[in-house]
N, C-alpha and C positions, 0 to 999 in steps of 0.2 A: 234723655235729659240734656245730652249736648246737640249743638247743632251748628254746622258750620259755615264758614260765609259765603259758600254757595247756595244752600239751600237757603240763609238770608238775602241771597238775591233774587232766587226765584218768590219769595213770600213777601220782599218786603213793603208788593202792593197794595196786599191781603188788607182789606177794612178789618178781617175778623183779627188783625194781630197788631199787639201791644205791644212796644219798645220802651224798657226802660234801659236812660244811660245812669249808670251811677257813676263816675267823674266828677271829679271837684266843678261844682256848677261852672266857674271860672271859662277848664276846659270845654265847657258843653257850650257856653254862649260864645268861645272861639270860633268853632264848629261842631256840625254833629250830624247823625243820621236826621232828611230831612220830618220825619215822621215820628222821633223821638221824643221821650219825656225826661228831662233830668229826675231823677229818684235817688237821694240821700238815705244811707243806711239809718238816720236817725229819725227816721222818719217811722221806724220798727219797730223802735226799743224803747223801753222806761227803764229809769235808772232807781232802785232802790235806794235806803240809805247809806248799804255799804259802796254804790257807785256800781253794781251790777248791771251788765245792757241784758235787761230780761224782753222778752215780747211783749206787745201791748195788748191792751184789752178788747177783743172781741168785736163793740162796738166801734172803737177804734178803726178797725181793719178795713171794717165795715165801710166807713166811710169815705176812709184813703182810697180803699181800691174800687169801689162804687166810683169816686169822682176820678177817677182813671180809665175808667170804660172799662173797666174789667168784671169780666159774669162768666158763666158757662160754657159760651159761646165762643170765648177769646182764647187765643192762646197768646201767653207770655214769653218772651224772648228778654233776657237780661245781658246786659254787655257792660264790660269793665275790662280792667287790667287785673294781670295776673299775680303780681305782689300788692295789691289794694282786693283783701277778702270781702270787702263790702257785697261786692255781689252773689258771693255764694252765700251770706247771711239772708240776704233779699230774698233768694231761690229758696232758702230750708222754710223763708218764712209762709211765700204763697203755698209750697207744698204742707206745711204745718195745718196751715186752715183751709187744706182739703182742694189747692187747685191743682190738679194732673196736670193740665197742660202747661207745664210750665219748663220751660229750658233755658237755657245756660247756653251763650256762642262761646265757641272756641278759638276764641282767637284776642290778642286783643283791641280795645274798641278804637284808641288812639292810631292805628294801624289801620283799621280800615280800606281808608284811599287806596294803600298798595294795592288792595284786591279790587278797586276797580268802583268803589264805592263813593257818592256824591256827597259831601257834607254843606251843611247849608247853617246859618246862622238866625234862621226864620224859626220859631215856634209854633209847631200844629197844635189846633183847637183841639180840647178833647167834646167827647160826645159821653156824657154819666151815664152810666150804665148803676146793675142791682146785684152788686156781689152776693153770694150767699153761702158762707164761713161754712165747713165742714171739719171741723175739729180733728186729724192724727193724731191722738194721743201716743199713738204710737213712736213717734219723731222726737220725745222731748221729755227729759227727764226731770223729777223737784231731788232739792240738795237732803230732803229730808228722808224721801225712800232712797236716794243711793246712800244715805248713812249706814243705814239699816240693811241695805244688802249688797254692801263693796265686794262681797266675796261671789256674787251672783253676775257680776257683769266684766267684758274685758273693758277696761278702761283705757283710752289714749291720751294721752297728751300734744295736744298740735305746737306747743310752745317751744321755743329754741333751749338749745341744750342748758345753756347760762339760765336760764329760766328756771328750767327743769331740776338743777342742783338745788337753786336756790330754797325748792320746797317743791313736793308735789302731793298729790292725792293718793290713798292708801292703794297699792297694786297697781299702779298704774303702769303704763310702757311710755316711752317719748316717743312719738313719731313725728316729726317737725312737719306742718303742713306743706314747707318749702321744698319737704323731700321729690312729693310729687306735682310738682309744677312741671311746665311743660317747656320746650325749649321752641325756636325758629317760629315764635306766633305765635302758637299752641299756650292755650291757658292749664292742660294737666300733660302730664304723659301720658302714652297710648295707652289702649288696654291690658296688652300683657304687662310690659315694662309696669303699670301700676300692683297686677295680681304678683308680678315675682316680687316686687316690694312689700306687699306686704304681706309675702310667704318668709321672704328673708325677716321679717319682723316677728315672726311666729304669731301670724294673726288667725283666730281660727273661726269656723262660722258657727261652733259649736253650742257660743256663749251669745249674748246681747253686747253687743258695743255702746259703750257710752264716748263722748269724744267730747272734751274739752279744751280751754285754752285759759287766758285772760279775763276776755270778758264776751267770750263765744263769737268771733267772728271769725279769726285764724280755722277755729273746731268745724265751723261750716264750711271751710273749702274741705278739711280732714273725710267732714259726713260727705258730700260729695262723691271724692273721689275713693272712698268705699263704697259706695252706690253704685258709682260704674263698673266698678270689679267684680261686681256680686253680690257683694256684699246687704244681705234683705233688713238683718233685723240690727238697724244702728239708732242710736239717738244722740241728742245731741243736750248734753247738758247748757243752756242759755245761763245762767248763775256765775258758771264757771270757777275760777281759782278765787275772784275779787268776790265774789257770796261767800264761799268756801272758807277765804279765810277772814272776811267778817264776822262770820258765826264761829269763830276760833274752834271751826269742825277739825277734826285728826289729821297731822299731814305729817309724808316723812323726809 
């Protein structure tokens, strides 16, 4: 799921691989990997009435990531910063509609140079490719079955603690997603440092994880770096607290 910027060096001549930066385009037309594609997280999401960032529809995806060259054949490599979750949203999403190859660098992308890396202010052609959407239902949860079975899943909170007072979802635990950030480059902490975290959280693998936030960006770096620790069976509520408390659903 991660990959670091070595092995981005060794790949990143690879035809079969796809770079997206998500950086404020700004920074991307500064500089950028010369091979890259700027990719906006809102380029993911619809927003409901109550302001929800939900995922988009199907065809949608279809079409975004067709005209991105992305198919079967590709593998995805996403690069950002590490207090900007944009990018772990981008990743739960191609993993949502069924693409495995999809990773996450470690590092982050404003950094690069240090390790040796060429940035260039030219824009590569894309070549459209034929996505074809494989649905994980398993990745993502509606506001209306976790209504109905709050008591069946461990719930997290990736929201900061101020947050978290202010109101949160029934059982839930705070785990701030900033807990597991990474330091010296690094977009999460290693792998133990994240498993003692969230032992020290009493997180167990016993239940389903649901992970939320705001408006489920923060929850997708949370889903993440449960993923790397082990962690098999998570999802990620997309609705989040902004559905949650639109639908004046239970909160304590």
């Amino acid at each position: 799921m991660l990959v670091s910027p070595d092995w981005l060096k060794e790949n990143i001549s690879n035809s079969d691989l796809v770079i997206l930066d998500t950086r404020p385009k700004t920074m991307f037309l500064y500089g950028h990997l010369s091979n890259a594609q700027s990719f906006s997280v809102d380029k993911v999401i619809r927003f409901d009435k109550f302001g929800s960032n939900l995922v988009i529809e199907q065809e949608k995806i279809v079409e975004l990531f067709s005209s991105l060259g992305i198919d079967d054949t590709k593998s995805v490599v996403v690069i950002g910063d590490s207090m900007d979750p944009s990018a772990a949203r981008i990743v739960w999403t191609l993993l949502y509609f069924g693409h495995e190859k999809t990773f996450l660098l470690d590092a982050n992308a404003s950094d690069l140079q240090k390790y040796g890396f060429e940035f260039s202010k030219q824009i590569s052609a894309l070549k459209p490719a034929s996505f074809i959407p494989k649905i994980n239902h398993e990745l993502r949860i509606e506001s209306d079955f976790l209504k109905d079975n709050l008591n069946d899943f461990e719930i997290l909170d990736a929201r900061s603690p101020q947050e978290f007072m202010g109101g949160h979802l029934p059982n839930s635990k705070l785990v701030p997603f900033t807990d597991g950030l990474g330091y010296d480059g690094k977009l999460f902490r290693d792998l133990e440092s994240l498993k003692v975290m969230f032992s020290q959280n009493q997180i167990s693998k016993d239940k389903e994880i649901v992970c939320y936030c705001m408006h489920g960006h923060r929850a997708s770096s949370l889903f993440l770096q449960l993923k790397i620790a082990g962690f098999d069976k998570v999802k990620l509520y997309d609705g989040s607290f902004v559905e949650w408390y639109g639908k004046r659903l239970p909160l304590e």
